[in-house]
C-alpha positions as CSV (number, residue, x, y, z in Angstrom):
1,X,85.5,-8.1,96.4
2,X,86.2,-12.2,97.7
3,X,87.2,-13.0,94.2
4,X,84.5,-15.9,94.1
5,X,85.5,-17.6,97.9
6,X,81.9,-18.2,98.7
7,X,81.3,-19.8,95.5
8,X,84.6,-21.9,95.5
9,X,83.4,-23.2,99.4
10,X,79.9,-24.0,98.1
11,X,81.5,-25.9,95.6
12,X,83.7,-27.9,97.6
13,X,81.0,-28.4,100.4
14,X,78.9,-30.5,97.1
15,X,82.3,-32.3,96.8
16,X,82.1,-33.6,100.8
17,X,78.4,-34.3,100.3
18,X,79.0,-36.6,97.4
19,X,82.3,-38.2,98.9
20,X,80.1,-38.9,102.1
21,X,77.3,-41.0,100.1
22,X,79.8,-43.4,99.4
23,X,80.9,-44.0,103.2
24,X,79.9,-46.7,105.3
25,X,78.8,-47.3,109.0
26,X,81.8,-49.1,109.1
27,X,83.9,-46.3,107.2
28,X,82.8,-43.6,109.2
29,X,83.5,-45.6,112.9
30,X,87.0,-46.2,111.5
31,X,87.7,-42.5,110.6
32,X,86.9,-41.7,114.2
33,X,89.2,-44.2,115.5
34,X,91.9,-42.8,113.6
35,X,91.7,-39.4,115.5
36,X,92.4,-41.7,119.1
37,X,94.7,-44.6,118.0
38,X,97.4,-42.0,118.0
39,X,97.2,-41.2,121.4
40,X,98.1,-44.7,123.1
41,X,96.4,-45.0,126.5
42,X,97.3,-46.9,129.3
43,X,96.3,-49.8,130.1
44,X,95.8,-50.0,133.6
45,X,94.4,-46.4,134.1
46,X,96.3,-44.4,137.3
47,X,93.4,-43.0,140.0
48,X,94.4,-41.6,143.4
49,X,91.9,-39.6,145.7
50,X,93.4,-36.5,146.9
51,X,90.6,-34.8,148.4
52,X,87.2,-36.3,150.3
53,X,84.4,-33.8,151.3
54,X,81.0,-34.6,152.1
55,X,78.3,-32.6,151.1
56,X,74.8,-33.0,150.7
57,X,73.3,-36.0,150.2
58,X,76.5,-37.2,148.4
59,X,80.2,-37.4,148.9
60,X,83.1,-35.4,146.5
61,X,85.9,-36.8,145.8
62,X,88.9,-34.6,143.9
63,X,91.1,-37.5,142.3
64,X,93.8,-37.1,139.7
65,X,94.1,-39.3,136.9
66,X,96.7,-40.3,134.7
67,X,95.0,-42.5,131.1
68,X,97.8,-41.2,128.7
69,X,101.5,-41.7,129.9
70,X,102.8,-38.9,131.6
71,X,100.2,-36.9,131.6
72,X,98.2,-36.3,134.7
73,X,94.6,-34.4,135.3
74,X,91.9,-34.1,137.6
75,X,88.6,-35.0,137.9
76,X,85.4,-34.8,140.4
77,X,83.6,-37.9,141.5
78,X,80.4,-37.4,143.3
79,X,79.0,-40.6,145.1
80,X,75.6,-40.1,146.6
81,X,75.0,-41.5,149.8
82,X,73.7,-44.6,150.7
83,X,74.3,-46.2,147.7
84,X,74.6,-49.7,146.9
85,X,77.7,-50.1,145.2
86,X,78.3,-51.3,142.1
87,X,75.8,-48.6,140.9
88,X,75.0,-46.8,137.8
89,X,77.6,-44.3,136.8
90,X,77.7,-41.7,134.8
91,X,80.6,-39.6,132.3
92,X,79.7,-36.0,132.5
93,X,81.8,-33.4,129.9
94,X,81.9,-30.5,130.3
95,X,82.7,-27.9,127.2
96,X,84.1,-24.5,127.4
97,X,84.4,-23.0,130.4
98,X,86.7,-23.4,133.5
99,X,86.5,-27.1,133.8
100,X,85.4,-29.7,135.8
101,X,84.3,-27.6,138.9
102,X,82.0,-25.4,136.7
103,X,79.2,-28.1,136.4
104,X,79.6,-29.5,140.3
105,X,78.9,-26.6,142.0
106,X,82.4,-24.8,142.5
107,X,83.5,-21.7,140.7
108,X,86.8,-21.3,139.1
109,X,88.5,-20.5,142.7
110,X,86.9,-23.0,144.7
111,X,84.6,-21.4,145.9
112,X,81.0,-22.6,146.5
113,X,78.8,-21.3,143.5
114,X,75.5,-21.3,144.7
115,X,73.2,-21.3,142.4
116,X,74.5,-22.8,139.9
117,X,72.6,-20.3,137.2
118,X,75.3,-20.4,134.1
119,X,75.0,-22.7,131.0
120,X,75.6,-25.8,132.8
121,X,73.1,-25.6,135.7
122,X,75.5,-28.0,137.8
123,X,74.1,-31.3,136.0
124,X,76.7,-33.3,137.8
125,X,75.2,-31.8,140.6
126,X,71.7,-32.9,139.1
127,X,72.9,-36.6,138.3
128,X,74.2,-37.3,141.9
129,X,71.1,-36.7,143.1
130,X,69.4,-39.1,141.2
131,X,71.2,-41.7,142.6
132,X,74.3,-42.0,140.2
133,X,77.7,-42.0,140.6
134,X,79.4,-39.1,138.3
135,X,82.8,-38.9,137.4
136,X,83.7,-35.3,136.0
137,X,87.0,-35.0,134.2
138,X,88.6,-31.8,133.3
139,X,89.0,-31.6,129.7
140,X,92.4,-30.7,128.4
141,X,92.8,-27.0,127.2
142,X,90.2,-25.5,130.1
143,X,90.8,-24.2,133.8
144,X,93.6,-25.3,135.4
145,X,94.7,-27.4,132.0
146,X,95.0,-24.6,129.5
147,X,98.9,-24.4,128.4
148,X,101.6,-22.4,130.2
149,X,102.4,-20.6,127.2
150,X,99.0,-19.1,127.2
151,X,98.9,-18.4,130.9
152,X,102.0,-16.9,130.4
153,X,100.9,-14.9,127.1
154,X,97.3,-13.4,128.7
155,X,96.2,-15.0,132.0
156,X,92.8,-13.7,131.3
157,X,92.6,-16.4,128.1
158,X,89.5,-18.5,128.5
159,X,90.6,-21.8,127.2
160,X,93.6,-23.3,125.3
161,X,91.5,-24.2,122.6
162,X,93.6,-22.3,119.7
163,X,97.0,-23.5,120.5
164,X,96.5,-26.9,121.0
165,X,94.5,-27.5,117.8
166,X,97.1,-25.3,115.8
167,X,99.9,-27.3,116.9
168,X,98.5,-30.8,116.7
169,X,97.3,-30.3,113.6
170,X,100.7,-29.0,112.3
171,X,101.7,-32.6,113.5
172,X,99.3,-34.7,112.2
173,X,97.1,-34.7,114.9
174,X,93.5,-33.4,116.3
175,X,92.9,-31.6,119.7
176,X,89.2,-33.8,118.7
177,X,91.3,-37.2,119.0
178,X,93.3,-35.8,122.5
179,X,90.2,-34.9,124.0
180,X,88.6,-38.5,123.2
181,X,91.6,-40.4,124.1
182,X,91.6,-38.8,127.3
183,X,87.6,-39.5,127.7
184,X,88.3,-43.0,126.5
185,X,90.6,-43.3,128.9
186,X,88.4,-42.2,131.7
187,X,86.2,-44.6,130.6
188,X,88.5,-47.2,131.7
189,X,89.0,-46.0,135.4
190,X,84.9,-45.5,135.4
191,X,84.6,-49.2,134.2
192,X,87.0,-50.3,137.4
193,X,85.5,-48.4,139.8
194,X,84.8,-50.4,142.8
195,X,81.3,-48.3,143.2
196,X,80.5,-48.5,139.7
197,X,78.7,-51.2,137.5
198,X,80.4,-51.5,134.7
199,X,77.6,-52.9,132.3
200,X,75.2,-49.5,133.9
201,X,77.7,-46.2,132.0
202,X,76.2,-43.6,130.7
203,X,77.3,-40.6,129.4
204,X,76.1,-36.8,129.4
205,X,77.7,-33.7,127.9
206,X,77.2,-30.4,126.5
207,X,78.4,-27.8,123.7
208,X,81.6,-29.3,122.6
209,X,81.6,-31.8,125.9
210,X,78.6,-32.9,123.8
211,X,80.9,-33.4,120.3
212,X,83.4,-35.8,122.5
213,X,80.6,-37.1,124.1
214,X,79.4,-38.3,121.0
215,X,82.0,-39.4,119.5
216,X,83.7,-41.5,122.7
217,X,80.1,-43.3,122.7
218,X,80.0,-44.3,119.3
219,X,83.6,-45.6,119.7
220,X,83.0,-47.8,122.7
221,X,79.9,-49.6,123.6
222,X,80.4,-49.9,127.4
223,X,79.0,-46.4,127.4
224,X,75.3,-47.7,127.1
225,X,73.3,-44.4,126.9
226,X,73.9,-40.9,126.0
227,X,72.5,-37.4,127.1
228,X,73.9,-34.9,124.2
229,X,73.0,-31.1,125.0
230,X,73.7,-28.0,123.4
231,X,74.7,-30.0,119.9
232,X,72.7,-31.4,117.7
233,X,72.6,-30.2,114.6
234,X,73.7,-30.1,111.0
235,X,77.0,-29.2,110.3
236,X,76.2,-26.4,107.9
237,X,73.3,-25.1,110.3
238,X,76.3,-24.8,112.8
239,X,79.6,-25.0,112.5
240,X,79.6,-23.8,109.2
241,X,77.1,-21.4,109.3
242,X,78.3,-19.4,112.8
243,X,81.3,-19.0,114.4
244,X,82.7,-21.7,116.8
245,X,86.0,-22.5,118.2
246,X,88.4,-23.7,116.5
247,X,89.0,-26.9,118.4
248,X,85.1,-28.1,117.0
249,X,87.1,-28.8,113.4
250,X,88.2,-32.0,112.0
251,X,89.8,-32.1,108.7
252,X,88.4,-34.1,106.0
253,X,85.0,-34.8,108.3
254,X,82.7,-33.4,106.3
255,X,83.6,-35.5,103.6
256,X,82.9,-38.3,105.8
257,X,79.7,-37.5,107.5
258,X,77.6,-35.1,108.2
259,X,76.2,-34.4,112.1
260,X,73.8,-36.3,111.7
261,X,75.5,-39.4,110.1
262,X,77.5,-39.0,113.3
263,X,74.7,-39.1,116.1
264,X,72.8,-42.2,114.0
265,X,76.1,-44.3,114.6
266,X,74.8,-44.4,119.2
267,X,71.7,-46.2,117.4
268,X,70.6,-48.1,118.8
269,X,71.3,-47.6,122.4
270,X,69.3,-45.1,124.5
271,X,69.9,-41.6,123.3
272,X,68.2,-38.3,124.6
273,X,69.3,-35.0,122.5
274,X,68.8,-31.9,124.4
275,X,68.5,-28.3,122.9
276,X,67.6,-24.8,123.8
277,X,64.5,-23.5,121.5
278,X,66.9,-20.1,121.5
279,X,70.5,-21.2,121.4
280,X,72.2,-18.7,118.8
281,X,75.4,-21.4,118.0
282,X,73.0,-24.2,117.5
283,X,69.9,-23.2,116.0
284,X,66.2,-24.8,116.5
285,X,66.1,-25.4,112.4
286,X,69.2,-27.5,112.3
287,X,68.2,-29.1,115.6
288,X,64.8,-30.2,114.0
289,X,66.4,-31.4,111.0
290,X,68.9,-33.8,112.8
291,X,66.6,-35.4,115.2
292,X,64.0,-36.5,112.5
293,X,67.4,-38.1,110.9
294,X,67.9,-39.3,113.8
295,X,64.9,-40.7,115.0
296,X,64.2,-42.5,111.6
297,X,67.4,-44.2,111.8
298,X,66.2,-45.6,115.1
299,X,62.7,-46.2,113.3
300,X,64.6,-48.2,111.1
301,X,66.5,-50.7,113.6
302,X,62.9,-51.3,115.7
303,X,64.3,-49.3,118.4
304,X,62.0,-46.1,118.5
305,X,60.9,-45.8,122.0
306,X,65.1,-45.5,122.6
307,X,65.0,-42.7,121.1
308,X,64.4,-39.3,123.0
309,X,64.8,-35.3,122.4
310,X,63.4,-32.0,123.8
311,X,63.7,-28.5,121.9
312,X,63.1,-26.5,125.5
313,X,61.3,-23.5,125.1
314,X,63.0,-20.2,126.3
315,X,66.5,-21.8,126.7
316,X,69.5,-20.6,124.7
317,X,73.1,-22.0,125.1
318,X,72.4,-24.0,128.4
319,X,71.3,-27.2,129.8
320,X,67.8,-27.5,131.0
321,X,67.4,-31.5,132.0
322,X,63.7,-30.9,132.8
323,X,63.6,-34.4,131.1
324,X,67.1,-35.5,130.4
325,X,68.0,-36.1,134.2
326,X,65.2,-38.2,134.7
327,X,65.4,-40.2,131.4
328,X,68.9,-40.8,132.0
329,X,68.5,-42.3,135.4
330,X,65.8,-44.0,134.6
331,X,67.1,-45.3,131.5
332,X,70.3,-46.4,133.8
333,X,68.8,-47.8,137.1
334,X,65.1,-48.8,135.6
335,X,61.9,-46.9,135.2
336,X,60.7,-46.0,139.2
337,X,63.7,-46.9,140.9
338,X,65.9,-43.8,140.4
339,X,65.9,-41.2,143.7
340,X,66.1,-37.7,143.9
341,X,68.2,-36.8,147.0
Protein backbone atom coordinates (compact mmCIF):
# COMPACT_ATOMS: atom_id res chain seq x y z
CA UNK A 1 0.00 0.00 0.00
CA UNK A 2 1.67 3.95 -0.93
CA UNK A 3 -1.18 5.43 0.89
CA UNK A 4 -2.07 7.64 -2.33
CA UNK A 5 1.95 8.92 -3.11
CA UNK A 6 1.44 8.53 -6.81
CA UNK A 7 -1.65 10.38 -6.79
CA UNK A 8 -0.38 13.19 -4.41
CA UNK A 9 2.83 13.53 -7.06
CA UNK A 10 0.50 13.65 -9.98
CA UNK A 11 -1.18 16.23 -8.31
CA UNK A 12 1.53 18.45 -7.52
CA UNK A 13 3.22 17.84 -11.01
CA UNK A 14 -0.42 19.83 -12.45
CA UNK A 15 0.53 22.37 -9.72
CA UNK A 16 4.33 23.07 -11.53
CA UNK A 17 2.61 22.87 -14.92
CA UNK A 18 0.22 25.70 -14.09
CA UNK A 19 2.82 27.76 -12.07
CA UNK A 20 5.05 27.49 -15.20
CA UNK A 21 2.39 29.12 -17.69
CA UNK A 22 2.70 32.10 -15.91
CA UNK A 23 6.68 32.41 -16.32
CA UNK A 24 8.41 34.41 -18.57
CA UNK A 25 11.52 34.25 -20.89
CA UNK A 26 12.73 36.70 -18.69
CA UNK A 27 11.57 34.80 -15.45
CA UNK A 28 12.92 31.65 -16.40
CA UNK A 29 16.71 33.15 -17.42
CA UNK A 30 16.64 34.79 -13.94
CA UNK A 31 15.81 31.52 -12.04
CA UNK A 32 18.86 30.07 -13.67
CA UNK A 33 21.01 32.91 -12.67
CA UNK A 34 20.09 32.43 -9.28
CA UNK A 35 21.72 28.83 -9.09
CA UNK A 36 25.37 30.71 -10.23
CA UNK A 37 25.34 34.21 -8.65
CA UNK A 38 26.10 32.37 -5.41
CA UNK A 39 29.20 31.09 -6.50
CA UNK A 40 31.27 34.42 -7.19
CA UNK A 41 33.93 33.83 -9.90
CA UNK A 42 36.88 35.49 -10.46
CA UNK A 43 37.43 37.94 -12.48
CA UNK A 44 40.58 37.48 -14.10
CA UNK A 45 40.33 33.60 -14.54
CA UNK A 46 43.99 31.67 -13.25
CA UNK A 47 45.37 29.31 -16.40
CA UNK A 48 48.91 27.71 -16.17
CA UNK A 49 50.02 24.87 -18.65
CA UNK A 50 51.58 22.03 -16.77
CA UNK A 51 51.89 19.54 -19.34
CA UNK A 52 52.63 19.94 -23.43
CA UNK A 53 52.41 16.70 -25.59
CA UNK A 54 52.09 16.54 -29.17
CA UNK A 55 50.05 14.09 -30.77
CA UNK A 56 48.50 13.69 -33.90
CA UNK A 57 47.66 16.26 -35.95
CA UNK A 58 47.14 18.49 -32.75
CA UNK A 59 48.91 19.44 -29.65
CA UNK A 60 47.55 18.52 -25.71
CA UNK A 61 47.90 20.71 -23.29
CA UNK A 62 47.05 19.61 -19.43
CA UNK A 63 46.51 23.13 -17.65
CA UNK A 64 44.98 23.79 -14.34
CA UNK A 65 42.50 26.37 -13.77
CA UNK A 66 41.45 28.21 -10.95
CA UNK A 67 37.57 30.41 -11.96
CA UNK A 68 36.18 30.23 -8.31
CA UNK A 69 38.61 31.41 -5.43
CA UNK A 70 40.61 28.76 -4.02
CA UNK A 71 39.58 26.20 -5.89
CA UNK A 72 41.76 24.74 -8.46
CA UNK A 73 40.96 21.93 -11.45
CA UNK A 74 42.21 20.73 -14.52
CA UNK A 75 41.40 20.71 -17.86
CA UNK A 76 42.61 19.42 -21.55
CA UNK A 77 43.15 21.76 -24.31
CA UNK A 78 43.73 20.29 -27.69
CA UNK A 79 45.09 22.78 -30.41
CA UNK A 80 45.26 21.27 -33.85
CA UNK A 81 48.13 22.02 -35.76
CA UNK A 82 48.69 24.60 -38.06
CA UNK A 83 46.23 26.60 -37.03
CA UNK A 84 45.73 30.20 -37.49
CA UNK A 85 45.23 31.55 -34.21
CA UNK A 86 42.58 33.25 -33.04
CA UNK A 87 40.48 30.31 -34.21
CA UNK A 88 37.13 28.82 -33.42
CA UNK A 89 37.05 27.15 -30.00
CA UNK A 90 35.09 24.95 -28.60
CA UNK A 91 33.63 23.95 -24.61
CA UNK A 92 33.30 20.29 -24.52
CA UNK A 93 31.42 18.70 -21.08
CA UNK A 94 31.73 15.83 -20.29
CA UNK A 95 28.91 13.99 -17.86
CA UNK A 96 29.42 11.07 -15.67
CA UNK A 97 32.30 9.28 -15.96
CA UNK A 98 35.96 9.79 -14.98
CA UNK A 99 36.44 13.25 -16.29
CA UNK A 100 38.06 15.18 -18.63
CA UNK A 101 40.42 12.43 -20.03
CA UNK A 102 37.50 10.07 -20.80
CA UNK A 103 36.34 12.09 -23.96
CA UNK A 104 40.23 12.93 -25.29
CA UNK A 105 41.47 9.74 -25.69
CA UNK A 106 43.06 8.83 -22.15
CA UNK A 107 41.52 6.36 -19.75
CA UNK A 108 41.17 6.98 -16.06
CA UNK A 109 45.11 6.08 -15.43
CA UNK A 110 46.55 7.84 -18.23
CA UNK A 111 46.76 5.57 -20.26
CA UNK A 112 46.20 5.80 -24.05
CA UNK A 113 42.51 4.44 -24.77
CA UNK A 114 42.58 3.44 -28.13
CA UNK A 115 39.58 3.22 -29.51
CA UNK A 116 37.74 5.29 -27.89
CA UNK A 117 34.43 2.89 -28.11
CA UNK A 118 32.50 4.07 -24.67
CA UNK A 119 29.59 6.63 -24.60
CA UNK A 120 31.62 9.50 -25.50
CA UNK A 121 33.51 8.24 -28.67
CA UNK A 122 36.43 10.87 -27.81
CA UNK A 123 34.41 13.98 -29.36
CA UNK A 124 37.03 16.25 -28.19
CA UNK A 125 39.14 14.04 -30.05
CA UNK A 126 36.54 14.47 -33.00
CA UNK A 127 36.36 18.39 -32.68
CA UNK A 128 40.22 18.88 -32.83
CA UNK A 129 40.27 17.41 -35.86
CA UNK A 130 38.08 19.59 -37.47
CA UNK A 131 40.14 22.28 -36.98
CA UNK A 132 38.98 23.68 -33.55
CA UNK A 133 40.52 24.47 -30.52
CA UNK A 134 38.83 22.38 -27.43
CA UNK A 135 39.11 23.15 -24.01
CA UNK A 136 37.88 20.12 -21.76
CA UNK A 137 37.30 20.90 -18.15
CA UNK A 138 36.92 18.30 -15.46
CA UNK A 139 33.66 18.70 -13.94
CA UNK A 140 33.57 18.92 -10.17
CA UNK A 141 32.33 15.56 -8.47
CA UNK A 142 34.13 13.12 -11.28
CA UNK A 143 37.72 11.48 -11.55
CA UNK A 144 40.27 13.00 -9.89
CA UNK A 145 37.53 15.77 -8.39
CA UNK A 146 35.22 13.51 -6.50
CA UNK A 147 35.46 14.37 -2.54
CA UNK A 148 38.02 12.91 -0.12
CA UNK A 149 35.34 11.77 2.04
CA UNK A 150 34.15 9.51 -0.66
CA UNK A 151 37.56 8.24 -1.70
CA UNK A 152 38.03 7.62 1.68
CA UNK A 153 34.44 5.95 2.24
CA UNK A 154 34.67 3.38 -1.09
CA UNK A 155 37.40 4.19 -3.60
CA UNK A 156 35.57 2.22 -6.04
CA UNK A 157 32.66 5.26 -5.97
CA UNK A 158 32.01 6.47 -9.49
CA UNK A 159 31.40 10.03 -8.97
CA UNK A 160 30.67 12.50 -6.06
CA UNK A 161 27.45 13.27 -7.36
CA UNK A 162 25.42 12.32 -4.00
CA UNK A 163 27.39 14.14 -1.55
CA UNK A 164 27.84 17.19 -3.11
CA UNK A 165 24.25 17.83 -4.02
CA UNK A 166 23.11 16.57 -0.44
CA UNK A 167 25.20 19.06 1.21
CA UNK A 168 24.73 22.12 -0.98
CA UNK A 169 21.35 21.74 -0.96
CA UNK A 170 21.27 21.51 2.93
CA UNK A 171 22.89 25.03 2.48
CA UNK A 172 20.96 26.66 0.16
CA UNK A 173 22.75 25.73 -2.77
CA UNK A 174 22.73 23.38 -6.10
CA UNK A 175 25.65 21.08 -7.25
CA UNK A 176 23.52 22.39 -10.83
CA UNK A 177 24.73 26.12 -10.01
CA UNK A 178 28.63 24.82 -8.93
CA UNK A 179 28.86 22.99 -11.99
CA UNK A 180 27.82 26.17 -14.10
CA UNK A 181 29.72 28.58 -12.18
CA UNK A 182 32.63 26.58 -12.76
CA UNK A 183 31.73 26.23 -16.71
CA UNK A 184 30.98 29.90 -16.71
CA UNK A 185 34.06 30.48 -15.44
CA UNK A 186 35.82 28.48 -18.05
CA UNK A 187 34.15 30.38 -20.31
CA UNK A 188 36.14 33.29 -19.34
CA UNK A 189 39.68 31.72 -19.71
CA UNK A 190 38.29 30.29 -23.35
CA UNK A 191 37.26 33.92 -24.18
CA UNK A 192 41.10 35.13 -23.30
CA UNK A 193 42.80 32.54 -24.94
CA UNK A 194 45.47 33.88 -27.11
CA UNK A 195 44.46 31.00 -29.84
CA UNK A 196 40.94 31.50 -29.45
CA UNK A 197 38.45 33.98 -31.16
CA UNK A 198 36.40 35.08 -28.80
CA UNK A 199 33.25 36.04 -30.94
CA UNK A 200 33.69 31.99 -32.72
CA UNK A 201 32.61 29.66 -28.94
CA UNK A 202 30.76 26.96 -29.19
CA UNK A 203 29.84 24.54 -26.93
CA UNK A 204 29.17 20.61 -27.02
CA UNK A 205 28.19 18.27 -24.19
CA UNK A 206 26.55 15.13 -23.32
CA UNK A 207 24.18 13.33 -20.64
CA UNK A 208 24.33 15.77 -17.74
CA UNK A 209 27.53 17.62 -19.53
CA UNK A 210 24.61 18.30 -21.83
CA UNK A 211 22.11 19.84 -18.78
CA UNK A 212 25.14 22.38 -17.86
CA UNK A 213 25.74 22.74 -21.32
CA UNK A 214 22.50 24.10 -21.70
CA UNK A 215 22.09 25.96 -19.17
CA UNK A 216 25.77 27.97 -19.30
CA UNK A 217 24.59 28.77 -23.04
CA UNK A 218 21.43 30.22 -22.29
CA UNK A 219 23.11 32.32 -19.49
CA UNK A 220 25.82 33.85 -21.56
CA UNK A 221 25.72 34.72 -25.18
CA UNK A 222 29.50 34.52 -26.06
CA UNK A 223 28.80 30.87 -26.37
CA UNK A 224 27.27 31.19 -29.98
CA UNK A 225 26.28 27.62 -30.83
CA UNK A 226 25.44 24.51 -28.98
CA UNK A 227 25.84 20.71 -29.68
CA UNK A 228 23.45 18.99 -26.79
CA UNK A 229 23.71 15.01 -26.86
CA UNK A 230 22.33 12.45 -24.86
CA UNK A 231 19.47 15.10 -23.32
CA UNK A 232 16.75 16.26 -24.88
CA UNK A 233 13.75 15.58 -23.67
CA UNK A 234 10.80 16.25 -21.49
CA UNK A 235 11.24 16.26 -17.98
CA UNK A 236 8.52 13.73 -17.17
CA UNK A 237 9.70 11.45 -20.22
CA UNK A 238 13.09 11.45 -18.25
CA UNK A 239 13.89 12.53 -15.20
CA UNK A 240 10.79 11.89 -13.76
CA UNK A 241 9.93 8.94 -15.41
CA UNK A 242 13.56 6.83 -14.89
CA UNK A 243 16.01 6.94 -12.59
CA UNK A 244 18.89 9.54 -12.86
CA UNK A 245 21.43 10.90 -10.49
CA UNK A 246 20.67 12.86 -8.09
CA UNK A 247 22.77 15.84 -9.08
CA UNK A 248 20.27 16.20 -12.47
CA UNK A 249 17.59 17.83 -9.70
CA UNK A 250 16.84 21.44 -9.19
CA UNK A 251 14.26 22.37 -6.70
CA UNK A 252 11.38 24.28 -7.66
CA UNK A 253 12.37 23.86 -11.69
CA UNK A 254 9.66 22.19 -12.75
CA UNK A 255 7.55 24.84 -11.58
CA UNK A 256 9.47 26.99 -13.72
CA UNK A 257 9.96 25.25 -16.89
CA UNK A 258 9.76 22.30 -18.41
CA UNK A 259 12.87 20.79 -20.71
CA UNK A 260 11.83 22.07 -23.25
CA UNK A 261 11.03 25.65 -22.13
CA UNK A 262 14.73 25.39 -21.23
CA UNK A 263 16.32 24.43 -24.66
CA UNK A 264 13.90 27.23 -26.54
CA UNK A 265 15.71 29.90 -24.30
CA UNK A 266 19.52 29.11 -26.99
CA UNK A 267 16.85 30.24 -29.73
CA UNK A 268 17.92 31.63 -31.69
CA UNK A 269 21.48 30.81 -32.09
CA UNK A 270 22.63 27.62 -33.87
CA UNK A 271 21.55 24.62 -31.96
CA UNK A 272 22.05 20.80 -33.00
CA UNK A 273 20.29 18.27 -30.50
CA UNK A 274 21.72 14.87 -30.67
CA UNK A 275 19.99 11.58 -29.49
CA UNK A 276 20.41 7.79 -29.64
CA UNK A 277 17.08 6.16 -31.28
CA UNK A 278 17.72 3.46 -28.19
CA UNK A 279 18.95 5.48 -25.19
CA UNK A 280 17.02 3.82 -22.14
CA UNK A 281 17.44 7.33 -19.77
CA UNK A 282 16.27 9.44 -22.55
CA UNK A 283 13.84 7.96 -24.59
CA UNK A 284 13.05 8.52 -28.54
CA UNK A 285 9.27 9.68 -27.49
CA UNK A 286 10.30 12.46 -25.22
CA UNK A 287 13.15 13.31 -27.65
CA UNK A 288 10.56 13.75 -30.47
CA UNK A 289 8.33 15.68 -28.39
CA UNK A 290 10.97 18.37 -27.37
CA UNK A 291 12.53 19.06 -30.66
CA UNK A 292 9.13 19.81 -32.51
CA UNK A 293 8.91 22.36 -29.27
CA UNK A 294 11.84 23.28 -30.14
CA UNK A 295 11.99 23.73 -33.60
CA UNK A 296 8.68 25.78 -33.69
CA UNK A 297 10.10 28.09 -31.29
CA UNK A 298 12.81 28.67 -33.84
CA UNK A 299 9.93 28.74 -36.54
CA UNK A 300 8.63 31.42 -34.69
CA UNK A 301 11.79 33.88 -34.52
CA UNK A 302 12.52 33.26 -38.57
CA UNK A 303 15.46 31.37 -37.66
CA UNK A 304 14.60 27.66 -38.82
CA UNK A 305 17.46 26.69 -40.85
CA UNK A 306 19.45 27.27 -37.23
CA UNK A 307 17.91 24.82 -36.03
CA UNK A 308 19.26 21.09 -36.18
CA UNK A 309 18.63 17.45 -34.63
CA UNK A 310 19.31 13.74 -35.43
CA UNK A 311 17.44 10.78 -33.55
CA UNK A 312 20.58 8.16 -34.66
CA UNK A 313 19.37 4.85 -35.38
CA UNK A 314 20.92 1.96 -33.26
CA UNK A 315 22.54 4.30 -30.68
CA UNK A 316 21.70 4.11 -26.98
CA UNK A 317 23.40 6.29 -24.29
CA UNK A 318 26.31 7.64 -26.47
CA UNK A 319 27.42 10.20 -28.84
CA UNK A 320 27.32 9.50 -32.45
CA UNK A 321 28.33 13.08 -34.28
CA UNK A 322 27.77 11.49 -37.63
CA UNK A 323 26.33 15.10 -38.23
CA UNK A 324 26.94 17.11 -35.07
CA UNK A 325 30.82 17.32 -35.60
CA UNK A 326 30.46 18.59 -38.89
CA UNK A 327 27.52 21.01 -38.21
CA UNK A 328 29.32 22.35 -35.45
CA UNK A 329 32.48 23.24 -37.33
CA UNK A 330 30.82 24.33 -39.96
CA UNK A 331 28.47 26.30 -38.18
CA UNK A 332 31.84 27.85 -36.31
CA UNK A 333 34.48 28.30 -39.10
CA UNK A 334 31.82 28.66 -42.25
CA UNK A 335 30.25 26.11 -44.47
CA UNK A 336 33.57 24.32 -46.60
CA UNK A 337 36.20 25.74 -44.66
CA UNK A 338 36.34 23.35 -41.66
CA UNK A 339 39.28 20.35 -42.03
CA UNK A 340 39.37 17.05 -40.89
CA UNK A 341 42.98 16.28 -39.79
Amino acid sequence: MNDGVDALLGELRVRAGVARGSVSRAGRLGFLRSLVDPFERLSEPELSVVERVPCDGYRRDRVELEVLPGIRFGAYVLVPDGIRAPSPGVLAVHGHGYGSRQIIGLGADDSSDADGNDLYGRFAVQLVRRGLVVIAPDVVGFGERMTDVDRAYDSAAPSSCYRLSMELMMSGYTLTGLRIAELLGVLDAVAAHPDIDRDRIGIFGHSGGSLWSMIAMALDERIRAGVLCGFANTFADSFLAVHHCACNFVPGLLTVAEQPDLLALLAPRPLFLESGAEDPIFPASGFRSAVESVSAVYTDLEAADCFRSDLVPGVEHAVSGRLSYDWLAETLTGPGTAPTL
